[in-house]
C-alpha positions in Angstrom: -17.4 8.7 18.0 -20.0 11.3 17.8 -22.5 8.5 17.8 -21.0 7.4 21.7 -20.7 11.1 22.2 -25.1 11.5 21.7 -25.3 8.6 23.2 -23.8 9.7 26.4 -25.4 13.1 26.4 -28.7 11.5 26.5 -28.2 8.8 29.1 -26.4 11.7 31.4 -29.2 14.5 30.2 -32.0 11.8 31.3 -30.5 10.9 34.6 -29.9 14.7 35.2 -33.5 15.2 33.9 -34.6 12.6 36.4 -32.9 13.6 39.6 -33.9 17.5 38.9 -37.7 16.0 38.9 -37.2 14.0 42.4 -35.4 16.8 43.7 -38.3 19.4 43.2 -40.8 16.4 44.2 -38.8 16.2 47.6 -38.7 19.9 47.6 -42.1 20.7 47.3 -43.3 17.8 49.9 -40.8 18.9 52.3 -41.7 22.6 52.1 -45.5 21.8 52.1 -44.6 20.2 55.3 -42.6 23.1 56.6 -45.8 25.3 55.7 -48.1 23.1 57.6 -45.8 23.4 60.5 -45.2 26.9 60.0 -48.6 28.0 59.7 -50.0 25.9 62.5 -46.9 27.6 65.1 -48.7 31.2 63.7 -52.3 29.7 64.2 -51.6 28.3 68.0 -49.6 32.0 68.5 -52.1 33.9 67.2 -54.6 32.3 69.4 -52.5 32.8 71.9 -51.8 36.8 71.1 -55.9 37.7 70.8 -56.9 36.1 74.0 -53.9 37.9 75.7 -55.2 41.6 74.5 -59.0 40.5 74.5 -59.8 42.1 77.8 -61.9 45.1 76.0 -64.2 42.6 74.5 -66.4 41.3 77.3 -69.2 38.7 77.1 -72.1 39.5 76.1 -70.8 42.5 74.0 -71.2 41.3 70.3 -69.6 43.5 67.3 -68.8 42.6 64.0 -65.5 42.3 61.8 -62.8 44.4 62.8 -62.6 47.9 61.4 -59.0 47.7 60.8 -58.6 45.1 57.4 -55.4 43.3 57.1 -53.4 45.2 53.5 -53.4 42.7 50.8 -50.4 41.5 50.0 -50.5 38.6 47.8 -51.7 36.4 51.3 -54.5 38.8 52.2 -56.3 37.2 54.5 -54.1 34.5 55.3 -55.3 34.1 58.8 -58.6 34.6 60.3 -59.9 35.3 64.1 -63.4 34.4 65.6 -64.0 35.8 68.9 -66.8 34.0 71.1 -68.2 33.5 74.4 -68.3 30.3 76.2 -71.9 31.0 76.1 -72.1 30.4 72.4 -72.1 34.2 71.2 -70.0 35.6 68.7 -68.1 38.6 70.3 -65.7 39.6 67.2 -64.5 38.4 64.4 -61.4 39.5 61.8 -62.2 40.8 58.3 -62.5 37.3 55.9 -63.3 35.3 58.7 -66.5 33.3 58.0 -70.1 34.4 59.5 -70.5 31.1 61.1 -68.3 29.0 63.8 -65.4 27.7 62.1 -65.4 24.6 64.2 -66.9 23.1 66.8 -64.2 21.5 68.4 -63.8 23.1 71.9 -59.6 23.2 72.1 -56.8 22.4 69.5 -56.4 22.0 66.1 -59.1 20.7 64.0 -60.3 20.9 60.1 -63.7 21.9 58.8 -65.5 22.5 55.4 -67.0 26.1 55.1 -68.4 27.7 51.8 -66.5 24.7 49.3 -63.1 25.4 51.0 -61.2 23.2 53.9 -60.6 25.6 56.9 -57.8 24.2 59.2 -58.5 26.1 63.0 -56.6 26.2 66.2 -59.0 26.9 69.5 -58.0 28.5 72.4 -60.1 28.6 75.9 -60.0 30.9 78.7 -62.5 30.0 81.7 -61.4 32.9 83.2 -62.4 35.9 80.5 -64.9 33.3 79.5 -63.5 33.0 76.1 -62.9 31.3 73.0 -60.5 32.4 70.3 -60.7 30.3 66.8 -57.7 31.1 64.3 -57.8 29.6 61.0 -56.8 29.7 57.3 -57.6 28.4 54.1 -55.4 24.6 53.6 -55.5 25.8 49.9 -53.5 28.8 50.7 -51.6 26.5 52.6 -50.6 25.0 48.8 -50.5 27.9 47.6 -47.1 28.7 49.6 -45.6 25.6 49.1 -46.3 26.2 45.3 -44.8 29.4 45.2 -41.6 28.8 47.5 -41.2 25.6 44.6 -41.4 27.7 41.8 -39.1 30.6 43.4 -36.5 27.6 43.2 -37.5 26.0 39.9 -37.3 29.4 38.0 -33.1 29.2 38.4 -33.3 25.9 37.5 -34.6 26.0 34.6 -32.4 28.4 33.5 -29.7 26.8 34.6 -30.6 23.7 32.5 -29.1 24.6 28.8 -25.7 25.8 31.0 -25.7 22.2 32.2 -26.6 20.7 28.9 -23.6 22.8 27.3 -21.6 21.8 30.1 -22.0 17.9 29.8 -21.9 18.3 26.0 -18.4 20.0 26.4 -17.4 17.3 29.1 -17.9 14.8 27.1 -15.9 16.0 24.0 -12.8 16.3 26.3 -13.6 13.2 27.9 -13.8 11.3 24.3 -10.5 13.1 23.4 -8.4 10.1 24.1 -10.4 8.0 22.5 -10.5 10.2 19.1 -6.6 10.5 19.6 -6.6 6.3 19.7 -8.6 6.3 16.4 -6.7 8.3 14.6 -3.4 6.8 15.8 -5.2 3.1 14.2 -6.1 4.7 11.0 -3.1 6.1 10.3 -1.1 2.8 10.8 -0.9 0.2 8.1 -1.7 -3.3 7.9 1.8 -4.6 9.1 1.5 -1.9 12.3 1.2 -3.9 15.3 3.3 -1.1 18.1 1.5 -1.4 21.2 -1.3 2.0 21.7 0.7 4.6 24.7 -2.0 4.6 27.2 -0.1 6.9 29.2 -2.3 9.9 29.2 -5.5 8.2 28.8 -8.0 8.2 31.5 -8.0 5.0 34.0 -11.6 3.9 32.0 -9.7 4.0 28.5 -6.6 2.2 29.8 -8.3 -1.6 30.0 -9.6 -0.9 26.1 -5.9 -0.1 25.3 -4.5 -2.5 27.1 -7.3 -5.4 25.3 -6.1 -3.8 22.0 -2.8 -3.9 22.8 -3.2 -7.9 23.9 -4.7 -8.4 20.9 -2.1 -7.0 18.3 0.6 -9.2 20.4 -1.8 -11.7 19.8 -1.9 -11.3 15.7 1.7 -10.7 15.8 2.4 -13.9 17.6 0.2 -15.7 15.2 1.6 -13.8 11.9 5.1 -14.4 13.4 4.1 -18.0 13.7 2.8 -18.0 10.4 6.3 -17.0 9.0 8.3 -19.5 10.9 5.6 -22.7 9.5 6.0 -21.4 5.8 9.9 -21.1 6.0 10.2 -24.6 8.2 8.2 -26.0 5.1 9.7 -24.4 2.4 13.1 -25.5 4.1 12.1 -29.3 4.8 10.2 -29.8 1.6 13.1 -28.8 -0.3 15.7 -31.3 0.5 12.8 -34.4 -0.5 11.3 -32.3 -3.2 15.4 -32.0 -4.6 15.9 -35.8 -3.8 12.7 -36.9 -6.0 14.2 -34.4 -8.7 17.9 -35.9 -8.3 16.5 -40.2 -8.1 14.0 -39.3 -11.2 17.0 -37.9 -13.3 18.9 -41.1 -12.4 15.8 -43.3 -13.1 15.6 -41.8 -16.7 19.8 -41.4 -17.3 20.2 -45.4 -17.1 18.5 -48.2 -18.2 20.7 -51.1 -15.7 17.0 -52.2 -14.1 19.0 -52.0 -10.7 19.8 -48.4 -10.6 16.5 -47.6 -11.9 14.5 -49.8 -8.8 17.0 -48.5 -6.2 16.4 -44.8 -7.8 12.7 -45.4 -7.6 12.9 -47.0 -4.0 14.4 -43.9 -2.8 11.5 -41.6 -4.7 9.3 -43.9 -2.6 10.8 -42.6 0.5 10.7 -39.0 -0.5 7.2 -39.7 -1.3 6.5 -40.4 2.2 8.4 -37.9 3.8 6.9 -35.1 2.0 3.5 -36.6 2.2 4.0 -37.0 6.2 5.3 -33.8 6.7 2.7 -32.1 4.8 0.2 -34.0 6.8 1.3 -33.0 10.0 1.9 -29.5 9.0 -2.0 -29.3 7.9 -2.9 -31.3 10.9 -1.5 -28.3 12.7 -3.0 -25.8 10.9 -6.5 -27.2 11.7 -5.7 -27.6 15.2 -4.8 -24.4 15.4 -7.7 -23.1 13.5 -10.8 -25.1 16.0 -11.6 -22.4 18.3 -14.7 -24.2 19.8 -14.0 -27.2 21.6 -15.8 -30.4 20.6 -18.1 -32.0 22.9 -16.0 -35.1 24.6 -17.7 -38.4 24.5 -16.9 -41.7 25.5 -13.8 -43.4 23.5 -13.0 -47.1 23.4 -9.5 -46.6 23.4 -8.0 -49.8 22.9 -10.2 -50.4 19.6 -8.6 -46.8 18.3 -5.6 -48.2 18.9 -6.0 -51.0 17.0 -7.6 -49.8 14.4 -5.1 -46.7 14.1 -1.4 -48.8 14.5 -3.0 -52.0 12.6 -3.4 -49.8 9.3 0.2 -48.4 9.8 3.0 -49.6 7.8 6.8 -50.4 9.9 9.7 -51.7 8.4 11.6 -54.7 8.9 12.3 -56.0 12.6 9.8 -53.8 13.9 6.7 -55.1 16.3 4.1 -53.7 17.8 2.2 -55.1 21.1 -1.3 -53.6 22.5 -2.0 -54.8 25.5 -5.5 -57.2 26.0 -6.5 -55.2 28.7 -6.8 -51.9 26.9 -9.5 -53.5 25.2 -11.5 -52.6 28.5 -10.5 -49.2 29.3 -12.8 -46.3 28.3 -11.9 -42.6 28.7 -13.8 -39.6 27.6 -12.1 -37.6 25.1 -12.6 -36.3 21.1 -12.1 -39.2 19.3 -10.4 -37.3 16.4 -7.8 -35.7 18.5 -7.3 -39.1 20.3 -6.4 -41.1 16.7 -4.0 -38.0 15.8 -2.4 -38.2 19.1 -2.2 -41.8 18.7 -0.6 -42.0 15.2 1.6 -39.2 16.1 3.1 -41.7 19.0 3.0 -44.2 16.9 5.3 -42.8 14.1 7.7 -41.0 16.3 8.5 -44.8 18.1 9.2 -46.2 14.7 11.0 -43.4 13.2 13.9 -43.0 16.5 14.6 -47.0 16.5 15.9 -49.1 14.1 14.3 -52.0 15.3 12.5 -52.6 17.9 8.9 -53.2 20.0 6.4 -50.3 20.2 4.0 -51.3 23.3 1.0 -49.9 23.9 -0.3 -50.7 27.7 -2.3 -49.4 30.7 -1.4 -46.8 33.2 -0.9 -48.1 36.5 -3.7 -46.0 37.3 -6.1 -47.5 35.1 -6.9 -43.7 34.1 -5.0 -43.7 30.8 -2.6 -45.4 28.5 1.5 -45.4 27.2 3.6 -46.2 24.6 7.1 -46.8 24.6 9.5 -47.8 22.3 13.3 -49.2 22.3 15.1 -46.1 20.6 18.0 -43.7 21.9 15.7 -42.0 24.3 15.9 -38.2 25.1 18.4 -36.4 27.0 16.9 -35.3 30.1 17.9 -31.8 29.6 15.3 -31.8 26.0 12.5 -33.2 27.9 10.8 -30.1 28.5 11.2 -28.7 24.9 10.4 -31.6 22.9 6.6 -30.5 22.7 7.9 -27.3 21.1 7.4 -26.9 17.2 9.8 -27.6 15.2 12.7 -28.5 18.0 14.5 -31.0 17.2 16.9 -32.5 19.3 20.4 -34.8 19.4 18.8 -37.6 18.7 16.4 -36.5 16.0 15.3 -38.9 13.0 16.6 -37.9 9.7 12.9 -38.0 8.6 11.7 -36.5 11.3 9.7 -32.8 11.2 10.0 -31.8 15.0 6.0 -31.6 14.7 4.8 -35.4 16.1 4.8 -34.7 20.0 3.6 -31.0 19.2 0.9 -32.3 17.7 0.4 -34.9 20.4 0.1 -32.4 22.9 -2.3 -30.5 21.0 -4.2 -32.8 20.2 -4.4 -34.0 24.1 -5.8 -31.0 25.2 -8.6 -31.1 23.1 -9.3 -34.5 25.2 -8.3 -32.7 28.3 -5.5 -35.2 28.6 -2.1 -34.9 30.2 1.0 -35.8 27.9 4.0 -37.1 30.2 7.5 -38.2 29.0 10.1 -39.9 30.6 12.9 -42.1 29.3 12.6 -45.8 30.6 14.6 -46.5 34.1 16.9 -49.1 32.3 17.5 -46.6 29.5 16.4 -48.6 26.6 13.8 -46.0 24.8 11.0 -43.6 26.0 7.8 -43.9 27.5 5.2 -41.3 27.2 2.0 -41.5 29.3 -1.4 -39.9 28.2 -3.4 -39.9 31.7 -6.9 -38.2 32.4 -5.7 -34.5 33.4 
């Protein structure tokens, strides 16, 4: 937390650091132009002031600087007068004011090098006295103001800087303060601690971090919840084969009449198979469960995985199983994978709800996807929409069955990006499932 903490107080001091700098940029460019403004309003006054009272200084009367010097004040000399005649005589000039014309510009403002220093002058005519007043001052001590009215504001600035640095330093630590409060609340919980973090008093920028922390322990809960419910559905259902290959192997070995001891092993046969399909599914849950990244989708010759994947399936007695030609043709993109454990999944929950029977496989009337429907019992209407759901099993389920096959299959469609639709057959002679590009 500290390191968020420095983190924060260095981003906020260098943002600080950086709008303190523009601010005395703007401030000394907008007071330098103030000066400017200022000081040219004195020059164009003073002008105006010196020709006003200049009625004791007649032409052809030429004196030197003023007796009367301006005190020094820290400006001294800030502004300067030259008196002269129209006729091109100096009459008077003010004390600092330059031997020589300060311009030669006959009215207005102008600027002029004299003695290494730019002079900026205002001249004033009157015909009538027959004079010209020049007023001017130094453009460095022009600078020199704006410096000095900068620094008279950067001085409590500066000083003001550690306050704010102590201030956003303190900010910060009772800004954190919910997040500290959050961390300890974690730590102090164990592993099997998954009570939603109380956001209440948090700040509205903390809230969305509890509330994704919060999504995410319902998240782990869900999953550790599930967790429990696959490992008691499989310690339940593996029991009662598990106890019947126990019970049939005891009988095997208790007799020797050669029919007990085939019918004994035809029935550990079966248990074999249920276990071994139910342990299948379960892990073929569990790895569906565990892909997080989707695999690319390619194009899948469907009616060749069907073949291939029903053809190497064993069904009993009186059971067929018809793939229509024209699948042969149909191509959809998909994961292969997922496609052949959706289609075994179909193909093994047909046989298991009918005694006997045809499985077909055909084309969608659309042409954008395939079925498969059987001749069993069907499901009652009121199931339909739960018979995706682990583990449900419903009236009609199959003594061998798991309640995992059209889970799976739906899984296992979304990885293709296929829609899985059931419906029992209009005559009510089995179920039909559709798996159609979504």
């Amino acid at each position: 937390m500290s390191a968020l903490r420095t983190r924060l107080f260095a981003i906020l001091v260098v943002a600080t650091g950086l709008i303190w700098l523009s601010a005395v940029l703007w401030i000394y460019v907008s007071s330098k132009r103030e000066v400017e403004h200022f000081v040219d309003t004195q020059l164009q006054e003073a002008a105006r002031m010196v020709i006003s009272v200049a009625d004791r200084v007649t032409p052809g009367s030429r004196t030197g600087a003023l007796e009367t010097p301006i005190p020094a004040l820290g400006y001294e000399h800030q502004l300067t007068c030259q008196i002269w005649s129209l006729s091109g005589g100096m009459l008077a000039r003010s004390s600092g004011a330059p031997e020589h014309r300060m311009t030669d510009t006959a009215s207005g403002y102008s600027e002029r090098e004299i003695n290494g220093e730019t002079w900026r002058v205002f001249t004033l005519e009157d015909p009538g006295k027959g004079l010209r007043v020049m007023v001017g001052d130094r453009v460095g001590m022009r600078e020199r103001l704006a410096t000095d009215l900068v620094r008279s504001f950067l001085m409590p600035m500066i000083l003001v800087v550690p306050l704010l640095g102590l201030l956003i330093w303190v900010s910060l630590g009772r800004g954190l303060r919910p997040l500290r409060r959050m961390a300890r609340d974690l730590s102090a919980r164990d592993a099997d601690d998954m009570r939603p973090i109380d956001a209440g008093r948090a700040p509205a920028e903390v809230r969305p971090l509890a509330d994704a922390l919060n999504a995410l322990f319902l998240k782990v809960e869900t999953a550790r919840r599930h967790e429990r419910t696959v490992t008691a559905f499989a310690a339940h259902e593996l029991r009662t084969p598990l106890a019947g290959l126990k019970t049939q192997a005891q009988v095997a070995m208790a007799t020797t009449d050669p029919g007990v001891v085939k019918a004994a092993l035809r029935q550990i046969l079966v248990a074999v198979d249920q276990t071994t399909r139910l342990v299948r599914q379960l892990l073929d849950a569990a790895r569906l469960d565990a892909e997080t990244e989707e695999r690319p989708l390619v194009d899948v010759e469907v009616g060749a995985l069907i073949a291939e994947t029903v053809g190497g399936m064993r069904v009993g007695d009186g059971i067929r199983t018809i793939v229509d030609p024209r699948l042969a043709d149909l191509r959809m993109r998909g994961d292969p994978e997922s496609l052949r454990l959706a289609i075994r999944n179909l193909h093994e929950n047909a046989i298991q709800h009918m005694g006997a029977g045809t499985v077909e496989w055909g084309l969608s009337p659309t042409g954008a996807g395939f079925f498969v429907r059987d001749e069993g019992p069907g499901i009652p209407e009121e199931e339909l929409p739960h018979v995706t759901t682990r583990f449900f099993r419903g009236r009609n389920k199959s003594a061998s069955g798991s309640g995992l096959g059209l889970a799976i299959t739906e899984m296992a469609a979304r990885r293709s990006r296929l829609a899985l639709r059931l419906r029992n057959r209009p005559d009510g002679s089995g179920l039909q499932v559709n798996l159609d590009a979504a």
